[in-house]
C-alpha positions in Angstrom: 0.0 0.0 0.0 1.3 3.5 -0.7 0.4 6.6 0.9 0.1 10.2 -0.6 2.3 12.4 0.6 3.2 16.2 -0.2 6.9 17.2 -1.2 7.7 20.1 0.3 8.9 21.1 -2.8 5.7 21.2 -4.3 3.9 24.3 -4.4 0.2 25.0 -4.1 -1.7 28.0 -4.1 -5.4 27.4 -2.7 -6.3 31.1 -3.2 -6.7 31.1 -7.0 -10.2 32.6 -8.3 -11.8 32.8 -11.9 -14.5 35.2 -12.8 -16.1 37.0 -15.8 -16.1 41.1 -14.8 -18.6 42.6 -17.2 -18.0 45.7 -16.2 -14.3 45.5 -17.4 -15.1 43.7 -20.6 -12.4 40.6 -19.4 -12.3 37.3 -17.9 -9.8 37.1 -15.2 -7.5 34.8 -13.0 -6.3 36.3 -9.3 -3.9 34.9 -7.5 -3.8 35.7 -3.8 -6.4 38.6 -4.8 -3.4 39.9 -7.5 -4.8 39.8 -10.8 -2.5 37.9 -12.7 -3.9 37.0 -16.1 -7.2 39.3 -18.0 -8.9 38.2 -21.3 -10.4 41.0 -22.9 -13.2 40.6 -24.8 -16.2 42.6 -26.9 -19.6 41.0 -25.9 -22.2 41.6 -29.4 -25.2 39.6 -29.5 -24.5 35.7 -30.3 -21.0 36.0 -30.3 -18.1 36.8 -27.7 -15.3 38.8 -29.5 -11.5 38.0 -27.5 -9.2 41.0 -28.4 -6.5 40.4 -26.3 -4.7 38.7 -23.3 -2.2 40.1 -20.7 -0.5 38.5 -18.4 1.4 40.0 -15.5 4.7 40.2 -15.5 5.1 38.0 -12.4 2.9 34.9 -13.2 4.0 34.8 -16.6 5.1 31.4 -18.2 3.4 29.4 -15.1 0.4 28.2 -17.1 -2.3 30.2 -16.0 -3.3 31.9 -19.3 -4.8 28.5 -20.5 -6.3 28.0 -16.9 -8.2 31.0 -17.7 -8.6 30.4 -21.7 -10.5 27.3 -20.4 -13.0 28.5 -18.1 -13.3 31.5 -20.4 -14.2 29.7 -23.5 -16.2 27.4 -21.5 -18.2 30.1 -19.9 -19.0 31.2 -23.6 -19.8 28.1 -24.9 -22.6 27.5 -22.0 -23.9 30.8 -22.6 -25.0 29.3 -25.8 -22.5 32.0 -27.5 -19.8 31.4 -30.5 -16.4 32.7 -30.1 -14.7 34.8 -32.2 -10.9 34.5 -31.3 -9.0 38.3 -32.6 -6.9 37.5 -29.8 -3.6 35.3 -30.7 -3.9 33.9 -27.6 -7.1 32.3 -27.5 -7.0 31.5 -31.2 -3.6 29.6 -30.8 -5.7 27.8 -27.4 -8.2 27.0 -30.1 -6.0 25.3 -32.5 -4.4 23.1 -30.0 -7.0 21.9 -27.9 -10.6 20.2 -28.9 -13.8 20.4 -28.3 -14.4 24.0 -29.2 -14.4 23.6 -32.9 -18.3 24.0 -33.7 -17.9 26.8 -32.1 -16.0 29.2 -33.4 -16.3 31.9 -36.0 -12.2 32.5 -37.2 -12.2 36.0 -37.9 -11.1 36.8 -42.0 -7.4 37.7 -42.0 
């Protein structure tokens, strides 16, 4: 029999939240009640327009962006929604994971 046990090496943060602020126009990730990644977006009726990501400048290249690319596109999907990925970003999200496919509307070039 083996039991679980926690490295102290490993490192967990228990205080991460993800929410959609209308009022900002983003979806965003907090860390420790920092803000630490926002995906902006244009709401228009039937379709949820994603301009741009930031990340700041201390959580960057820790994986968060496609925590929040997730629960983002998720969030639009259930609204019944279709994506519309301006944001390089989200659309290079979209081109490597599945599932999102009948979904979006590629914007022209």
């Amino acid at each position: 029999m083996t039991e679980n046990m926690v490295s102290t090496e490993d490192k967990f943060s228990p205080d991460v939240s993800l929410a959609r602020d209308d009022v900002h126009h983003c979806y965003e990730l907090r860390v420790g009640g920092k803000i630490a990644v926002q995906s902006f977006f244009d709401d228009r009726p039937g379709h949820v327009d994603f301009s741009h990501t930031e990340t700041a400048e201390e959580f960057k290249g820790q994986g968060l962006g496609k925590v929040l690319a997730h629960f983002a596109l998720d969030d639009v999907v259930a609204s019944g929604k279709r994506i519309i990925p301006h944001c390089p970003f989200i659309a290079g999200y979209l081109r490597q994971h599945e599932g999102y496919e009948q979904h979006i509307d590629w914007p022209e070039d």
